[in-house]
CHARMM-style PDB file with segment names, atoms N, HN, CA, C and O in Angstrom:
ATOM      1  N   UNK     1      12.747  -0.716   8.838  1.00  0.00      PROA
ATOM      2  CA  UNK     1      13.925  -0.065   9.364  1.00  0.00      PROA
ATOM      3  C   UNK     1      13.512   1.261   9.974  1.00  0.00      PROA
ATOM      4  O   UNK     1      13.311   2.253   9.273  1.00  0.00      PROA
ATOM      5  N   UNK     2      13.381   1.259  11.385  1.00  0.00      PROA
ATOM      6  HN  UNK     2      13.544   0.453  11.954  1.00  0.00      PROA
ATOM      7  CA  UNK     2      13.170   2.616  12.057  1.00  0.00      PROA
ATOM      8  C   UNK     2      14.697   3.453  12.550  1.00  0.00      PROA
ATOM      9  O   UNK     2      15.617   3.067  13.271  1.00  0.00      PROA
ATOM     10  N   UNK     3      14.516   4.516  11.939  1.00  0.00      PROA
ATOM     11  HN  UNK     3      13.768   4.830  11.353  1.00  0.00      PROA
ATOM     12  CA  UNK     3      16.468   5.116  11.965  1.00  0.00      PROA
ATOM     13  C   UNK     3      16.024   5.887  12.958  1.00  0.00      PROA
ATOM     14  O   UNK     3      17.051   6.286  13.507  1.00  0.00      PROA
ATOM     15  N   UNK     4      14.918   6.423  13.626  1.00  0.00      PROA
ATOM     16  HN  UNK     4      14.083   6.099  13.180  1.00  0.00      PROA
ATOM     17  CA  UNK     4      14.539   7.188  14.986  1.00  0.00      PROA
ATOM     18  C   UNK     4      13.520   6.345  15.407  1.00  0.00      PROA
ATOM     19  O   UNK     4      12.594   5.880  14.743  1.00  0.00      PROA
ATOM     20  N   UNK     5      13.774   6.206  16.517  1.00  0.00      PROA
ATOM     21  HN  UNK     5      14.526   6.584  17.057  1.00  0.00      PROA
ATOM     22  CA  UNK     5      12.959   5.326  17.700  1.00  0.00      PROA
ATOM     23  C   UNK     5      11.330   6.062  17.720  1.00  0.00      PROA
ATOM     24  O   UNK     5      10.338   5.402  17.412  1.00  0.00      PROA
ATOM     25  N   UNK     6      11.278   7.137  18.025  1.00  0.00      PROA
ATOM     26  HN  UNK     6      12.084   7.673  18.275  1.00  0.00      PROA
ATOM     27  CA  UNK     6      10.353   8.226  17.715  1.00  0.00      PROA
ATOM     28  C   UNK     6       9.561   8.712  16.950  1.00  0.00      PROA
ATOM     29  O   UNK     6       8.706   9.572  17.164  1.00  0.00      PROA
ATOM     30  N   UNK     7       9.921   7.968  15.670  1.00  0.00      PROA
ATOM     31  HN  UNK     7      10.615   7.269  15.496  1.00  0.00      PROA
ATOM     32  CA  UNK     7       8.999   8.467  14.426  1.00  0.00      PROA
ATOM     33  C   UNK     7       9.007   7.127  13.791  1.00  0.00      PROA
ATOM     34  O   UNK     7      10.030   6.444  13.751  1.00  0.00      PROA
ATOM     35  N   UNK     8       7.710   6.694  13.225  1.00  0.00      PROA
ATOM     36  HN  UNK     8       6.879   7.249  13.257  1.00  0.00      PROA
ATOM     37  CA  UNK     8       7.147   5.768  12.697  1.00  0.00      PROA
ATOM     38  C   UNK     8       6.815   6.146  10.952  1.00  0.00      PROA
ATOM     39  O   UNK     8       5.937   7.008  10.890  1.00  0.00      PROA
ATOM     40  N   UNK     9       7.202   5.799   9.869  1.00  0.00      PROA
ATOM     41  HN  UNK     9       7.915   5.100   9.920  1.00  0.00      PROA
ATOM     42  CA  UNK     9       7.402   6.043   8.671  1.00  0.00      PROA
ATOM     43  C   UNK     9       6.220   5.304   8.089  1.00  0.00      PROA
ATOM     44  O   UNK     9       6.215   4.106   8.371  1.00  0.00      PROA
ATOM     45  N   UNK    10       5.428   5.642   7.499  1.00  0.00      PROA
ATOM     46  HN  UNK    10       5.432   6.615   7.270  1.00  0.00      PROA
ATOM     47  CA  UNK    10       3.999   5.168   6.582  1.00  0.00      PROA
ATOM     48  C   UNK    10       4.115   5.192   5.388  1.00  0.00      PROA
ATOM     49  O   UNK    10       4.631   6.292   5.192  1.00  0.00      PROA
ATOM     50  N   UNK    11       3.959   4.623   4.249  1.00  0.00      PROA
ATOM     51  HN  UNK    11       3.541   3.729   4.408  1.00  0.00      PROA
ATOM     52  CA  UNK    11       3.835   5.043   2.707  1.00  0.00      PROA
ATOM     53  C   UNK    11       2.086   4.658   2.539  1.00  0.00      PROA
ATOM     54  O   UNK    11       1.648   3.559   2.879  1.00  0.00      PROA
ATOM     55  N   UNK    12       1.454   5.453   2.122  1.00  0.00      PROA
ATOM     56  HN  UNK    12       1.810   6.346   1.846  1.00  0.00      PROA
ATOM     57  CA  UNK    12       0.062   4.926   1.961  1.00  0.00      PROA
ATOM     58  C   UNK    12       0.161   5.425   0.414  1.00  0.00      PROA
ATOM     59  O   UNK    12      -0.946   5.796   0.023  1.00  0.00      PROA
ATOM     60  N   UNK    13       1.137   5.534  -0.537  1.00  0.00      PROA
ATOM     61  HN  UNK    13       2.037   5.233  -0.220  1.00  0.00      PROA
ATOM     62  CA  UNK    13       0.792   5.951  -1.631  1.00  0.00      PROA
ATOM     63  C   UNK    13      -0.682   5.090  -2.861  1.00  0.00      PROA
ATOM     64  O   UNK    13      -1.582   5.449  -3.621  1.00  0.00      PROA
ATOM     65  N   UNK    14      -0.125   3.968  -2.380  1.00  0.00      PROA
ATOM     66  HN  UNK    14       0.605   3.677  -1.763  1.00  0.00      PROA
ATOM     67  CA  UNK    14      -0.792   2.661  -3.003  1.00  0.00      PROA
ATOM     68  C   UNK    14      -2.283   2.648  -2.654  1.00  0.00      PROA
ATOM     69  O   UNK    14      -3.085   2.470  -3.570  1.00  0.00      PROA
ATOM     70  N   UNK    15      -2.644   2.793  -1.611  1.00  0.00      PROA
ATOM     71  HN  UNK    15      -1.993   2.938  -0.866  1.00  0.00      PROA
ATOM     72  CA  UNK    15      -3.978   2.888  -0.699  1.00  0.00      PROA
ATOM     73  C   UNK    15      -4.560   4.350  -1.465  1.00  0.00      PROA
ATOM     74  O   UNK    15      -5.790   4.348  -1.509  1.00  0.00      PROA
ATOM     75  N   UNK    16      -4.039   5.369  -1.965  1.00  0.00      PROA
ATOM     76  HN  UNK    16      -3.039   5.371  -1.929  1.00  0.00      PROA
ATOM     77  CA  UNK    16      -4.393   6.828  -1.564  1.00  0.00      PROA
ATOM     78  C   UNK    16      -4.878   6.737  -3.075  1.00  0.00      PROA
ATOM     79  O   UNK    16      -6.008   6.984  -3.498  1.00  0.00      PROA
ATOM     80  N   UNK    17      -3.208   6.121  -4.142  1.00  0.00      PROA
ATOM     81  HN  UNK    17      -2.290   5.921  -3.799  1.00  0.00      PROA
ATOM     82  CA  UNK    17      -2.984   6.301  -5.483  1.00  0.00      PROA
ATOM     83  C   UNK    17      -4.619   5.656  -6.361  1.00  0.00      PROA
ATOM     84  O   UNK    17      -5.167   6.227  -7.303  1.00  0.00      PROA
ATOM     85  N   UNK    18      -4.993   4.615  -5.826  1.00  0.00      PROA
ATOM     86  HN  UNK    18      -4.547   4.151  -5.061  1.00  0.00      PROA
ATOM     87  CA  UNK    18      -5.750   3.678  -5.644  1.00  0.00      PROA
ATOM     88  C   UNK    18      -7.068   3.686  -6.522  1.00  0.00      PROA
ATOM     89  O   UNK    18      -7.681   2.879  -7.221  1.00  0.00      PROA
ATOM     90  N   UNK    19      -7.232   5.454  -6.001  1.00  0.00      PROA
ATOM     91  HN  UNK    19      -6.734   6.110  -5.434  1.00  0.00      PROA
ATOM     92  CA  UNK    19      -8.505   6.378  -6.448  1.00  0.00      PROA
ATOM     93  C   UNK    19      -8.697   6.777  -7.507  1.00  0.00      PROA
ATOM     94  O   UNK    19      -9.766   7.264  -7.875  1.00  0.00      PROA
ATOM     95  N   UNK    20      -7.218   6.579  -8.518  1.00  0.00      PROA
ATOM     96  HN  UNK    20      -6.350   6.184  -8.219  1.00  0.00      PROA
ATOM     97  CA  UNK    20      -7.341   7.063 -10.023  1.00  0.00      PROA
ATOM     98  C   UNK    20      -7.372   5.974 -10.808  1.00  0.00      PROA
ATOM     99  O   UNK    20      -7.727   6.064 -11.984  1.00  0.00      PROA
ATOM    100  N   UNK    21      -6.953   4.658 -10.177  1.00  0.00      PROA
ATOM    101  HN  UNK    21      -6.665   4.585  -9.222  1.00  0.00      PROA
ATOM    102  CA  UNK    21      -7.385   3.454 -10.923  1.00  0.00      PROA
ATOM    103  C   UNK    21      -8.302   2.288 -10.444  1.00  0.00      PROA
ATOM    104  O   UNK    21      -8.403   1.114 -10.801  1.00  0.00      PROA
ATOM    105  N   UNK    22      -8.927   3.037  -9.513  1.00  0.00      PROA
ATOM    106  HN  UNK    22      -8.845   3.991  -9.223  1.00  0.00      PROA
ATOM    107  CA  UNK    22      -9.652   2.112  -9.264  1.00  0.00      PROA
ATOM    108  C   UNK    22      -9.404   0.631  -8.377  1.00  0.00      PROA
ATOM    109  O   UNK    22     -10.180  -0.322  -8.310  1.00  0.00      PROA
ATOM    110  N   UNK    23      -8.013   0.790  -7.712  1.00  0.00      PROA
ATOM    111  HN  UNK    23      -7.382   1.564  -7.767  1.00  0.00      PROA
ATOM    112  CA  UNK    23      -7.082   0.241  -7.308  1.00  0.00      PROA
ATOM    113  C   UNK    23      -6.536  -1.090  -8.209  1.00  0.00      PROA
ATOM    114  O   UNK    23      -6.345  -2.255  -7.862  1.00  0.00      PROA
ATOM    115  N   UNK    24      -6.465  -0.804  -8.756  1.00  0.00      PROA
ATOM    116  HN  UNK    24      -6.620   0.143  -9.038  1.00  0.00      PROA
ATOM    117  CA  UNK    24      -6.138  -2.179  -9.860  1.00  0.00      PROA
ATOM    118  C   UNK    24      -4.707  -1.472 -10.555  1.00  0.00      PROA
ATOM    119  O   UNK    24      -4.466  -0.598 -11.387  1.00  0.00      PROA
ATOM    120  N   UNK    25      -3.847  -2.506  -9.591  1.00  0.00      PROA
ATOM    121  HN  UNK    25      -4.043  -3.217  -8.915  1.00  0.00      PROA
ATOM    122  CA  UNK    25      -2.673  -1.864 -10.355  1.00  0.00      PROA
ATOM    123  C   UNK    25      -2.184  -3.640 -10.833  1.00  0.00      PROA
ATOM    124  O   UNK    25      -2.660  -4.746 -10.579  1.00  0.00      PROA
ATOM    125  N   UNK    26      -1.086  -3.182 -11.576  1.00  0.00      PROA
ATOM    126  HN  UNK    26      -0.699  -2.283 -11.783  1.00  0.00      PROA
ATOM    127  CA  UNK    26      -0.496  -4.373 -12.188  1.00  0.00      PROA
ATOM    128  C   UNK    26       0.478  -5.115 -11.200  1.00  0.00      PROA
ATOM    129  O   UNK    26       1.005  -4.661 -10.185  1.00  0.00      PROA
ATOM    130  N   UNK    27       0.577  -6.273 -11.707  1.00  0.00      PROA
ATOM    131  HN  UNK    27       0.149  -6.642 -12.532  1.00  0.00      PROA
ATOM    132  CA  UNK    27       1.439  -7.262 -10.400  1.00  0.00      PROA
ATOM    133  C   UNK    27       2.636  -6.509 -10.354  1.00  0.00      PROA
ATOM    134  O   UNK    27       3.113  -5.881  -9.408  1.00  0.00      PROA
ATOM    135  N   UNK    28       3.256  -6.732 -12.073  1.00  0.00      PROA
ATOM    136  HN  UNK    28       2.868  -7.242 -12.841  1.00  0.00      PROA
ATOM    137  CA  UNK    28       4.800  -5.793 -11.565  1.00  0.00      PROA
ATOM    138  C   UNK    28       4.687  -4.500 -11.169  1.00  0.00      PROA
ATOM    139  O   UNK    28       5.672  -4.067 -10.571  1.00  0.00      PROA
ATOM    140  N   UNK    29       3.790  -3.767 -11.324  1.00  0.00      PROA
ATOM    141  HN  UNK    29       2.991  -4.119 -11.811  1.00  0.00      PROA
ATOM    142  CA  UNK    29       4.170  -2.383 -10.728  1.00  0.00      PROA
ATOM    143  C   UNK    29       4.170  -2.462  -8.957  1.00  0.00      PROA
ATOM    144  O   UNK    29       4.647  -1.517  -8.327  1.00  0.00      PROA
ATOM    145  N   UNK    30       3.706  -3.430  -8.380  1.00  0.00      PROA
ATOM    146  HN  UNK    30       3.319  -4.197  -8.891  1.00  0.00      PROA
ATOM    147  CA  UNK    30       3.435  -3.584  -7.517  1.00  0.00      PROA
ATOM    148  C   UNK    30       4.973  -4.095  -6.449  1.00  0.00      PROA
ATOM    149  O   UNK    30       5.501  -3.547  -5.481  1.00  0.00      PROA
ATOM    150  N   UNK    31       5.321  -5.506  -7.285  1.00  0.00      PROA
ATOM    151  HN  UNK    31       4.892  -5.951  -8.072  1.00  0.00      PROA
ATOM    152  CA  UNK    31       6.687  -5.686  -6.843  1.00  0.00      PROA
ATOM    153  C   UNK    31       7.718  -5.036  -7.312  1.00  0.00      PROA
ATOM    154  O   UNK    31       8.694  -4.877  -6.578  1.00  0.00      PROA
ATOM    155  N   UNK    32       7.713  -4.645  -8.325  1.00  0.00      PROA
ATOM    156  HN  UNK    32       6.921  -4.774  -8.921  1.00  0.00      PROA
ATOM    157  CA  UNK    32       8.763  -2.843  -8.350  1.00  0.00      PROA
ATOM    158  C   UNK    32       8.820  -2.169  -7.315  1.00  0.00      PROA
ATOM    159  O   UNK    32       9.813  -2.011  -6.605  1.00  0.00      PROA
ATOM    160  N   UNK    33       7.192  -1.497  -7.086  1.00  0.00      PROA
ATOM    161  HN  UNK    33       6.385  -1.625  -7.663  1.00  0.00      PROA
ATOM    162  CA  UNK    33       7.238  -0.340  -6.059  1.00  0.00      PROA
ATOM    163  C   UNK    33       7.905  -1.202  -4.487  1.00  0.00      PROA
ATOM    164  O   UNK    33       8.612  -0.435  -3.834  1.00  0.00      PROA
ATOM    165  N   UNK    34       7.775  -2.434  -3.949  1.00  0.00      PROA
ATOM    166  HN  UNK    34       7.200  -3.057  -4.480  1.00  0.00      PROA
ATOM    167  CA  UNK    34       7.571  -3.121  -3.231  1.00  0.00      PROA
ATOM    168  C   UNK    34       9.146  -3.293  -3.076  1.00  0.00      PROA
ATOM    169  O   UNK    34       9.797  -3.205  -2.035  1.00  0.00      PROA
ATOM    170  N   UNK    35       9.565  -3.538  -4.261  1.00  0.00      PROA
ATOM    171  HN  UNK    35       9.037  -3.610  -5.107  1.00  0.00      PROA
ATOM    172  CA  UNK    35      11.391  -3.609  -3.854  1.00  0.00      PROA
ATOM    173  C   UNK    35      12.148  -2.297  -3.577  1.00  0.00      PROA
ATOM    174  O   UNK    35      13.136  -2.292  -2.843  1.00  0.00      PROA
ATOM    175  N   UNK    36      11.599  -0.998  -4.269  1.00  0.00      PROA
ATOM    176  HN  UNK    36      10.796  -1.001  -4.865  1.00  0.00      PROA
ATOM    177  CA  UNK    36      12.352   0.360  -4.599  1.00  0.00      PROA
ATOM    178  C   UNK    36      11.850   0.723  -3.233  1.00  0.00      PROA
ATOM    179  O   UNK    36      12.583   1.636  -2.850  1.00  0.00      PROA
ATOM    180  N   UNK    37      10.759   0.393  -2.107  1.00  0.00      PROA
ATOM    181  HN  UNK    37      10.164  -0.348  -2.418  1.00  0.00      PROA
ATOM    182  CA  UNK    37      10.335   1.071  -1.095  1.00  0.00      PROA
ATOM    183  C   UNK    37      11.291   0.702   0.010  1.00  0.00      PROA
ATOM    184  O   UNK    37      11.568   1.432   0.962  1.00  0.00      PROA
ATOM    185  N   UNK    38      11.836  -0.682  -0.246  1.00  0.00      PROA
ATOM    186  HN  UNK    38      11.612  -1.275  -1.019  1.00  0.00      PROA
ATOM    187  CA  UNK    38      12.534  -1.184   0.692  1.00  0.00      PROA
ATOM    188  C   UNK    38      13.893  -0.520   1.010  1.00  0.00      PROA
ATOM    189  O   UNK    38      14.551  -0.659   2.041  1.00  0.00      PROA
ATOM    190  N   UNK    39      14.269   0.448  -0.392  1.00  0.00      PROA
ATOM    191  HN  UNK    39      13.734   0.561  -1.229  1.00  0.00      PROA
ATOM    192  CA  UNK    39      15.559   1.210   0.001  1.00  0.00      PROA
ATOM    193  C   UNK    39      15.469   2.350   0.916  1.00  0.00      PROA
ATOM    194  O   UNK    39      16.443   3.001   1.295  1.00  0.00      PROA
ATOM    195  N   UNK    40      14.071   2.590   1.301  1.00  0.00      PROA
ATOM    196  HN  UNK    40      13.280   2.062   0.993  1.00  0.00      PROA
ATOM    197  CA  UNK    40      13.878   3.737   2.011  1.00  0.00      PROA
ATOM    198  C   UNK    40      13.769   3.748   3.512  1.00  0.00      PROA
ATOM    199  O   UNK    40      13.399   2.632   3.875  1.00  0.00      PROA
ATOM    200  N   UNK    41      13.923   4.471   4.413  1.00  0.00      PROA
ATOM    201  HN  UNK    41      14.224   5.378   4.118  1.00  0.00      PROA
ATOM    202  CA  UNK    41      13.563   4.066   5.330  1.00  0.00      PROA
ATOM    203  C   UNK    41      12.080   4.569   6.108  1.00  0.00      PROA
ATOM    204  O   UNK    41      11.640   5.537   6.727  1.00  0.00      PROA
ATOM    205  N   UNK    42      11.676   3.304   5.657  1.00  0.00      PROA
ATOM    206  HN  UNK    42      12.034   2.518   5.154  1.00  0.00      PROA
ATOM    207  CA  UNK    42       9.958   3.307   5.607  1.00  0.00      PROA
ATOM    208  C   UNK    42       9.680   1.964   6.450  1.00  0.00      PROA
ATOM    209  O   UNK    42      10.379   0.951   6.418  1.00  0.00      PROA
ATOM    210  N   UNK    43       8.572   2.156   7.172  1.00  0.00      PROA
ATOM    211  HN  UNK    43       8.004   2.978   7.198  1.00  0.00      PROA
ATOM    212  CA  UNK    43       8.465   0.735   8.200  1.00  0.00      PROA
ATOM    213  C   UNK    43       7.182   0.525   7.772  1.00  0.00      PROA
ATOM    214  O   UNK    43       6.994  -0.672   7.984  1.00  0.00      PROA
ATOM    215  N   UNK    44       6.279   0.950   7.335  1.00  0.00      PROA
ATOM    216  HN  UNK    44       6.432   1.923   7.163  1.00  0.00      PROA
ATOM    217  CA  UNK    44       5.243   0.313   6.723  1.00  0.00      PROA
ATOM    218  C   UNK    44       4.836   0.635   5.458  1.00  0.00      PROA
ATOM    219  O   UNK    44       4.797   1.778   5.002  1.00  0.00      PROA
ATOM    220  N   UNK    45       4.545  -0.333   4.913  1.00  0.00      PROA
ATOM    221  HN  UNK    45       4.576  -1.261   5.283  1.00  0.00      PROA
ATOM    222  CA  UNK    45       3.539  -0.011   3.459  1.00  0.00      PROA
ATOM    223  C   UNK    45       2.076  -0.082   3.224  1.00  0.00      PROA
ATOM    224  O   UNK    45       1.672  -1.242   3.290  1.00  0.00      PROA
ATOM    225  N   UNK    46       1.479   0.488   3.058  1.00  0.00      PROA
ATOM    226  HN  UNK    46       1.808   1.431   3.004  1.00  0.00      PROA
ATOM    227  CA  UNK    46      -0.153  -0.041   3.356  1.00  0.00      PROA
ATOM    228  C   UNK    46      -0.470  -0.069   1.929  1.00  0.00      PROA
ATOM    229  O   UNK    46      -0.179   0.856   1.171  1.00  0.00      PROA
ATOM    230  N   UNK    47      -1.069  -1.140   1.571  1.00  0.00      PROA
ATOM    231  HN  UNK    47      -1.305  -1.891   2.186  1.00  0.00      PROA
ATOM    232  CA  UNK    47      -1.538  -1.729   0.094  1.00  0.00      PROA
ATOM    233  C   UNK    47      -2.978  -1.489   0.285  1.00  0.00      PROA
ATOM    234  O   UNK    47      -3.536  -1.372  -0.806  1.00  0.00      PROA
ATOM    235  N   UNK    48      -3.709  -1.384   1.204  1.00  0.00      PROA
ATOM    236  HN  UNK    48      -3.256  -1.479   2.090  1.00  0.00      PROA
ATOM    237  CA  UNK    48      -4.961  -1.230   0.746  1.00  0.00      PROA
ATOM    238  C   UNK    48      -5.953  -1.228   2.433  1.00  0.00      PROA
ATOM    239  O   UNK    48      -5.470  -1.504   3.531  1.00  0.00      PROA
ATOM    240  N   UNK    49      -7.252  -0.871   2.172  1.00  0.00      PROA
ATOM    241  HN  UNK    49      -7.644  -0.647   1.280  1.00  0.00      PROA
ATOM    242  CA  UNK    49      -7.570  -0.251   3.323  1.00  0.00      PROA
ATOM    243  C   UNK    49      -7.840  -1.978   3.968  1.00  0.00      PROA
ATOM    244  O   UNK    49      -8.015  -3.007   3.316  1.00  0.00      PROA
ATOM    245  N   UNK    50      -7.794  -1.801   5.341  1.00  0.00      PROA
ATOM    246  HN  UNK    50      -7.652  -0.965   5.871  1.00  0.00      PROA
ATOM    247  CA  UNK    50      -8.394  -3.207   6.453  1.00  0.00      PROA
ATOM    248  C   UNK    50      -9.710  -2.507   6.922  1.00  0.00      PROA
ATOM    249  O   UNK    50      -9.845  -1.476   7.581  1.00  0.00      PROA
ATOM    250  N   UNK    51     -10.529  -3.253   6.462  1.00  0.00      PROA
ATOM    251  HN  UNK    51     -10.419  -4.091   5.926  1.00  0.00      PROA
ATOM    252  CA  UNK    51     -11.827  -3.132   7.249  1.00  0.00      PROA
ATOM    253  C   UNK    51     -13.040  -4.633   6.776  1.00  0.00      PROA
ATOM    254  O   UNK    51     -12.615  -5.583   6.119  1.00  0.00      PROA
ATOM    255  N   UNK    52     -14.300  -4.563   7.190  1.00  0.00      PROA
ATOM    256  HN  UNK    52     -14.646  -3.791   7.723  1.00  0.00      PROA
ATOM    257  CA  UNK    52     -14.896  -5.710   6.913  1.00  0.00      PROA
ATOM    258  C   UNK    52     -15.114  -5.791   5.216  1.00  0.00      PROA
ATOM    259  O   UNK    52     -15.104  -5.022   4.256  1.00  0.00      PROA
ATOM    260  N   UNK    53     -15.327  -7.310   5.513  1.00  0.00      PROA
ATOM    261  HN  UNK    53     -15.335  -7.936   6.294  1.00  0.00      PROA
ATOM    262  CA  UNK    53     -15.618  -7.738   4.163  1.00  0.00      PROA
ATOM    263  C   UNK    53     -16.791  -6.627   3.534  1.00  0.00      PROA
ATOM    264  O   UNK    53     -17.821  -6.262   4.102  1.00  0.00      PROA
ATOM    265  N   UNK    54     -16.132  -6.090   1.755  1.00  0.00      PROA
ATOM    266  HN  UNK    54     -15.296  -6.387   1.293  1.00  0.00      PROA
ATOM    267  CA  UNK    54     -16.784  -5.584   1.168  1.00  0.00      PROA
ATOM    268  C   UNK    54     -17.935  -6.337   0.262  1.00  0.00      PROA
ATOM    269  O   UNK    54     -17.672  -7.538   0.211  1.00  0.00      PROA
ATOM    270  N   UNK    55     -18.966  -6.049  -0.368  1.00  0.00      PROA
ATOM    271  HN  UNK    55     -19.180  -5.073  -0.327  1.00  0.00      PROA
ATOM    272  CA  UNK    55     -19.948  -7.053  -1.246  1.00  0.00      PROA
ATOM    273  C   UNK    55     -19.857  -6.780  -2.307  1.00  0.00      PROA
ATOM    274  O   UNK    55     -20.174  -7.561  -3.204  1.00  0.00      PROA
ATOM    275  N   UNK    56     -19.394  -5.581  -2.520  1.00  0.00      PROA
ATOM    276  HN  UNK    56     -19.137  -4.946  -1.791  1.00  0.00      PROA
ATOM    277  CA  UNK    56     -19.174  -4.889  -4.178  1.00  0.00      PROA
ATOM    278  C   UNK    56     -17.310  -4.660  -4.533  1.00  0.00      PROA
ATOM    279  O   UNK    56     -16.549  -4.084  -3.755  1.00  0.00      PROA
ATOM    280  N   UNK    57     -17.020  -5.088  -5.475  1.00  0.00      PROA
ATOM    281  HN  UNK    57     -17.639  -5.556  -6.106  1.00  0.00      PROA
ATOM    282  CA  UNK    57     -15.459  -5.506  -5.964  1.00  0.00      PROA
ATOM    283  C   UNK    57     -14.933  -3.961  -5.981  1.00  0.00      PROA
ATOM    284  O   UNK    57     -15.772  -3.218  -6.490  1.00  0.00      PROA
ATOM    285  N   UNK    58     -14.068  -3.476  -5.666  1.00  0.00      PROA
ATOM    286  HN  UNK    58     -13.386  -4.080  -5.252  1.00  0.00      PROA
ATOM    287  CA  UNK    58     -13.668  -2.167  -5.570  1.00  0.00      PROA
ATOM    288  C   UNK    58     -11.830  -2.184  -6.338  1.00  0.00      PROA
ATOM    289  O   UNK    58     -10.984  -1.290  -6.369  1.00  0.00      PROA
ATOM    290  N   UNK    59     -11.801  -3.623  -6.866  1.00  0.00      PROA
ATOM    291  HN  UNK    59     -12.488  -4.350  -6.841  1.00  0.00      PROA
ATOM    292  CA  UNK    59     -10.027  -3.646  -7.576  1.00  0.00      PROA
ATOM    293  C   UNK    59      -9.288  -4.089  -5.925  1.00  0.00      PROA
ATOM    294  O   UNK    59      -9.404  -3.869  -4.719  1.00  0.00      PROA
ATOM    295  N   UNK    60      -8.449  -4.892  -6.977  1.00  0.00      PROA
ATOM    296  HN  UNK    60      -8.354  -5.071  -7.957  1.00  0.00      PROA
ATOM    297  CA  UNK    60      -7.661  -5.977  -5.771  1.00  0.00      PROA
ATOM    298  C   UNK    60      -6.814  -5.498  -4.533  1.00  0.00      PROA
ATOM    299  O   UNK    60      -6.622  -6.182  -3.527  1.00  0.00      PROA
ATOM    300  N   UNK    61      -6.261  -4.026  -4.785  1.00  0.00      PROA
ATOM    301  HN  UNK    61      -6.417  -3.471  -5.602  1.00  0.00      PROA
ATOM    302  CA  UNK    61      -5.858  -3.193  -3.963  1.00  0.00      PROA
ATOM    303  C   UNK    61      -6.671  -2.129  -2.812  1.00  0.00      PROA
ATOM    304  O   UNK    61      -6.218  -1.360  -1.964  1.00  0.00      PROA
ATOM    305  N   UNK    62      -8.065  -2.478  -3.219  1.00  0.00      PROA
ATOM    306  HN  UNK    62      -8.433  -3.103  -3.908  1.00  0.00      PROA
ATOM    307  CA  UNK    62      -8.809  -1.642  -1.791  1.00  0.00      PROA
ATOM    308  C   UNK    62      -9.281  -2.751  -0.841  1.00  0.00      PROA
ATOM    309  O   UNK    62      -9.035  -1.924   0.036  1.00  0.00      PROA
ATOM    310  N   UNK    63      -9.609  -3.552  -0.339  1.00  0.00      PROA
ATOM    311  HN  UNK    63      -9.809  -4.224  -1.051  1.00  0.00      PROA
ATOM    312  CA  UNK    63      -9.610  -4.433   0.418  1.00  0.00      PROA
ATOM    313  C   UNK    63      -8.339  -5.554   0.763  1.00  0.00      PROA
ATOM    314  O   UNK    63      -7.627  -6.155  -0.042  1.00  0.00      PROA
ATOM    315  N   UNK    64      -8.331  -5.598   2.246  1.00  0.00      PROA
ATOM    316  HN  UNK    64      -8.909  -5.110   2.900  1.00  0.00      PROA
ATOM    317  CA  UNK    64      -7.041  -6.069   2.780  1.00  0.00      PROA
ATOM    318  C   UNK    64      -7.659  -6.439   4.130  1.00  0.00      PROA
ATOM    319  O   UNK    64      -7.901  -5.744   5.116  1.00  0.00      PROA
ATOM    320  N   UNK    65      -7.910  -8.236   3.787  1.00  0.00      PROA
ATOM    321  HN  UNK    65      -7.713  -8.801   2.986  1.00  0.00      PROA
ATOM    322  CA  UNK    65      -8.402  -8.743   5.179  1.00  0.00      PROA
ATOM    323  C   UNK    65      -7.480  -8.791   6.263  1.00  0.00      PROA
ATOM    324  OT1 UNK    65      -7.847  -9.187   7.369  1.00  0.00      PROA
TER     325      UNK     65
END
């Protein structure tokens, strides 16, 4: 939901938060945060960084093919 044409809304909390657990968060905290974000007006969520395949496991939330 973009309420100004002009400004583009990001949440990278999840991506950022990531760093104190190692990104390993729990399923429900995940679809919690995932439903409570939707009341906001926020147009993207970023769960975790996009880049190439990693070789070393970094928790299910830092890689995002």
């Amino acid at each position: 939901m973009n309420v100004n044409n002009d400004l583009i809304l990001l949440d990278c909390s999840l991506r950022d938060g990531g760093y104190y657990n190692n990104w390993e968060f729990e399923e429900s905290f995940v679809d919690h945060y995932r439903k409570k974000i939707k009341t906001l007006p926020i147009d993207y969520l970023e769960i975790g960084y996009h880049n190439f395949t990693q070789k070393d496991y970094r928790g299910k939330y830092f890689f995002t093919p």
